[in-house]
N, C-alpha and C positions, 0 to 999 in steps of 0.2 A: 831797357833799351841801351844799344851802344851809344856812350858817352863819349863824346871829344872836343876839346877847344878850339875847331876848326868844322864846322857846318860839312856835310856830305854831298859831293855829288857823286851820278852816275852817266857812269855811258854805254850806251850798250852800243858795238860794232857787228854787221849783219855780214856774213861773210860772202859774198854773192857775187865773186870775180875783183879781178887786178884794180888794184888800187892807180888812180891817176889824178894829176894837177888838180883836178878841181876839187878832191877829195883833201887834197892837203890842203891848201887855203882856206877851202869853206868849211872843214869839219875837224879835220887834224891837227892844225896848228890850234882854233881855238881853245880844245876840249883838252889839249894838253897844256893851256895856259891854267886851266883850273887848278893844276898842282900850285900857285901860287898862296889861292887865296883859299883853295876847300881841301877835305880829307879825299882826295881824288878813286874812284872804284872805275874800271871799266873792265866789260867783260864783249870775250868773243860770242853772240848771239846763235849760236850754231844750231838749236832748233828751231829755232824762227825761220832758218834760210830753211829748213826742209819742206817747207810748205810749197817752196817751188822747185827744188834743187833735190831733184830724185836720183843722179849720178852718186855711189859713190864716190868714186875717184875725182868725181868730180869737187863734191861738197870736202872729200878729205885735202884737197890741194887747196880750194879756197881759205879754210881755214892756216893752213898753214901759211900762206902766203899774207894774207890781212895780218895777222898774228906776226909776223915778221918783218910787214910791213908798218906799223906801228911801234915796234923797238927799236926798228931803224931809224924813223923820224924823231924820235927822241922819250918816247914813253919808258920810263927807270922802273922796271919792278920791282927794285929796292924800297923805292918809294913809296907804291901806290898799291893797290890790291891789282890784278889782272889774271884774269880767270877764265875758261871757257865756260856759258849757261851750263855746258852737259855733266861737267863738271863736280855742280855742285844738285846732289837731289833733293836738297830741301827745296829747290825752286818749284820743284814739280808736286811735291808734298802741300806744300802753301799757293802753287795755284788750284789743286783741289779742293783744301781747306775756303779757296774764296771763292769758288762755285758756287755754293751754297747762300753767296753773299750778293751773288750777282743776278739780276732780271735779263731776259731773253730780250726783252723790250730795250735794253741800253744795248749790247753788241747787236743788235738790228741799227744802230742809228753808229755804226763803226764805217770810217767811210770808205777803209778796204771792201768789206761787205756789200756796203750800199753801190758801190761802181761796179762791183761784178753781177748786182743783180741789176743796175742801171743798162748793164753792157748785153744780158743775157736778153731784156723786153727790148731790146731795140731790135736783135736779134729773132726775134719771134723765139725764141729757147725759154725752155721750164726758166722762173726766176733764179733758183739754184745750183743749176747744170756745172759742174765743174768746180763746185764751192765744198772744199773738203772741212770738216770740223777746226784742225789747225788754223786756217783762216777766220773763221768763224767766233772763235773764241781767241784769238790773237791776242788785244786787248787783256785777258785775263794773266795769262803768260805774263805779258808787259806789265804788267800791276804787281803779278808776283817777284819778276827781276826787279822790280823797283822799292817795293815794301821789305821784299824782306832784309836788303842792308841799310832801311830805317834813314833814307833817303831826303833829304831836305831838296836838292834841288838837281835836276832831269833836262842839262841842254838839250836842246831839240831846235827844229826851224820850224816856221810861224806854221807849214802845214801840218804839223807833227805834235801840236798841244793836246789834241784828241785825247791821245792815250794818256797824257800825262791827268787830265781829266777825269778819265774815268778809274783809274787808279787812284785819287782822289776820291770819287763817287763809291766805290768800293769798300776804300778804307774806312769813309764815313760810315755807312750799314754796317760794317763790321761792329767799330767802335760804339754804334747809339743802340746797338742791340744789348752787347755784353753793358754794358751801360748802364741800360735799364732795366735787364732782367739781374746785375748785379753778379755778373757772371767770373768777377774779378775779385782776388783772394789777397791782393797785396796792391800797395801803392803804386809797386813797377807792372803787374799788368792793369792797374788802369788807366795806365798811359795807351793801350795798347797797340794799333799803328797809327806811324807818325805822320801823316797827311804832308806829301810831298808839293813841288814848286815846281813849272814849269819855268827853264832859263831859257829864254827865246833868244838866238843867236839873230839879234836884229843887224848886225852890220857886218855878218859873215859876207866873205868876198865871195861877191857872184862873178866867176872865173868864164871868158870866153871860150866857146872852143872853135875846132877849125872851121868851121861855117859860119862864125857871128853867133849862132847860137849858145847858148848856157853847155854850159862843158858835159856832156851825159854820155853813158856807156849807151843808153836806149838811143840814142840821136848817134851813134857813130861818129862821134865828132873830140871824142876824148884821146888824148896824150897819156900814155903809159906814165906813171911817175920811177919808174925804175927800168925802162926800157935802155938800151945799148946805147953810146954815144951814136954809132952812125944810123941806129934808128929814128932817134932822138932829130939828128937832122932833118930826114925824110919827113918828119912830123910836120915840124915847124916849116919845109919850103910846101906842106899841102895847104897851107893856111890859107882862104880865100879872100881876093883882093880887088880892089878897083883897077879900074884903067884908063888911071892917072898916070901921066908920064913922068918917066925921072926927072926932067925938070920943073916939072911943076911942086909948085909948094903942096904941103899936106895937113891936113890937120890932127895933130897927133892923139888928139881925144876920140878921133873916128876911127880910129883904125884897131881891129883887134892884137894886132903886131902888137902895139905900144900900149896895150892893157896890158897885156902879159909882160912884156918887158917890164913895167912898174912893179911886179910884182918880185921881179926878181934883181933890179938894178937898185942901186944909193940913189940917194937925193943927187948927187952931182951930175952921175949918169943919164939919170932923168933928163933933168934941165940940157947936157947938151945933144942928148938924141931929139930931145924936144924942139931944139931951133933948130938943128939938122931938116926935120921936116917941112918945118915952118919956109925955110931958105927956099927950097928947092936944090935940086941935084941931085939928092939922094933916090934910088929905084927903090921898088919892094923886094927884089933879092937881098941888097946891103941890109934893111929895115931887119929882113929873118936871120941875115949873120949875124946883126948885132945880139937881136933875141937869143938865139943859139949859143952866142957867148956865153953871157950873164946866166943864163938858165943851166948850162953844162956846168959853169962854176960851181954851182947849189947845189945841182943833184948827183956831180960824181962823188962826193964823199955818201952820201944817203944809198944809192947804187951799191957802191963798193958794202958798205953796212949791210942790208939786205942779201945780199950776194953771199957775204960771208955768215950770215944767219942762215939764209937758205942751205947752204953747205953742212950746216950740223945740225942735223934734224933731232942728236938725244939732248943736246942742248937748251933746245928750242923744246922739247918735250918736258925737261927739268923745270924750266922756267915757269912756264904753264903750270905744273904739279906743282909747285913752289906756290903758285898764283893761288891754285884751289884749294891748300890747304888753309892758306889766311881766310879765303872765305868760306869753307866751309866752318872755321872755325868762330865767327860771326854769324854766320848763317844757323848754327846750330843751337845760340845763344836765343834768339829770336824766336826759333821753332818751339823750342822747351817753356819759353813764357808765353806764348799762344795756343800751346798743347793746353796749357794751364787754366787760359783761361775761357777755354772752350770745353774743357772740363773730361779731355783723351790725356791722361800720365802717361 
């Protein structure tokens, strides 16, 4: 197994449209705090999103743009491994290899699965109507991006343990098989996968968006995080408000204005937007100047960043090939002591 004095995480990024606010706070800022404390991997999931994302101009621009949008924010390839899934084919080699390790009976109980057959009986439709194999075996894929860089620990949010689970479930039947029939020739394959950790992002920020609701691209209610300053405004004056008058006092914990603000002002700023409200006098137009402010501060240099990444696409193509050869180079180490002990040289 790959050895190191820093524990492994992974991340996988699903490239499926423009990245926005909520994406950065609740996903982006954390996974890239993991450079601190773990040997950080994250990779672009690019055929996962094919499951739904049959364009391709379409799936080819996503990727680019997530891919860009994450160097902007601050992901160092110098740093970290950063790869695109398609990238590397031992992914697909070692999800086959765990076919063979997997029951029909566990991705039946996958909850992508289970809601589109949930969604098909309610419908009076076949239980399977529109369930392509991709879907289906999802799961297996995700087991294989996660085993084979030998994976300690897989942030995710609380509804996202599934997979980390069953990639667990996997790697166990793999392991107590060779195990027991001794299928193992040396002390390093009988480590053989390393049974990964779900890190549940329990106090990831849950980001409003312009209706009150959780910030989501499916809700229509999300903020471009690299959109134009004068769009950027238009944004933040669609934000839905009460009507409460400018004189009256506010409470600043009610309002989605001043959640988003917190996110992007100092502690001083806080405190005196915060009895600004409290006072009264202030409208809800001042409330989204203010917002506007503090927010345009943050994200014109990140803007500017992506802008100038999107502009050099060999660049951004280097980067990536740069990405896949670290992992393929790990990736290949893995495959050769599981060819081994599966007993394919």
């Amino acid at each position: 197994m790959e050895t190191s004095e820093k524990k492994v995480s992974l991340t996988g990024i699903k490239p499926t449209g423009n990245l926005h606010i909520g994406n950065y706070f609740g996903a982006i800022k954390p996974a890239l705090e993991l450079t601190k404390t773990y040997e950080a991997r994250y990779f672009i999931a690019d055929y996962h999103a094919l499951n739904t994302v049959k364009d391709a101009a379409a799936l080819s621009a996503n990727i680019r743009e997530v891919s860009a949008g994450w160097l902007a924010t601050g992901l160092d390839p110098e740093k970290v491994v950063f790869y695109r899934q398609s990238s590397v084919p031992e992914t697909f080699e070692l999800a086959t290899l765990l076919m063979g390790f997997t029951s029909k009976g566990l991705m039946n109980r996958a909850h992508a699965y289970k809601a589109a057959v949930q969604a098909n009986l309610e419908k009076g439709n076949d239980p399977d109507a529109g369930v392509n194999m991709g879907l289906f075996t999802y799961p297996i894929l995700m087991a294989a991006d996660i085993l084979l860089f030998d994976s300690d620990v897989v942030p995710v949010g609380e509804d996202q343990t599934q997979h980390v689970e069953m990639a667990q479930d996997i790697a166990e039947a793999f392991n107590f098989n060779y195990a027991r029939k001794g299928g193992a020739h040396t002390e390093e394959d009988r480590l053989g996968l390393k049974i990964p950790t779900a890190l549940v992002r329990e106090n990831a920020a849950v980001v409003p968006g312009l209706d009150g609701r959780k910030m989501s691209k499916s809700y229509n209610n999300a903020i471009p995080l690299f959109c134009e300053e004068k769009q950027l405004r238009k944004f933040i004056m669609r934000i839905v408000t009460n009507s409460q008058g400018v004189e009256e006092p506010k409470d600043p914990n009610g309002s989605q204005i001043f959640l988003l603000y917190k996110l992007f002002a100092s502690a001083e700023e806080q405190a005196a937007l915060a009895a600004r409200y409290r006072e009264g006098g202030m409208g809800w137009g001042q409330a989204k100047e203010e917002l506007f402010r503090v927010m345009n501060r943050e994200l014109t240099p990140l803007r500017e960043r992506f802008n100038a990444i999107m502009a050099n696409p060999a660049q951004l193509d280097a980067t990536l090939a740069q990405g896949a050869e670290k992992a393929r180079s790990i990736a290949a180490k893995t495959m050769k002591r599981l060819r081994n002990i599966i007993g394919i040289q």
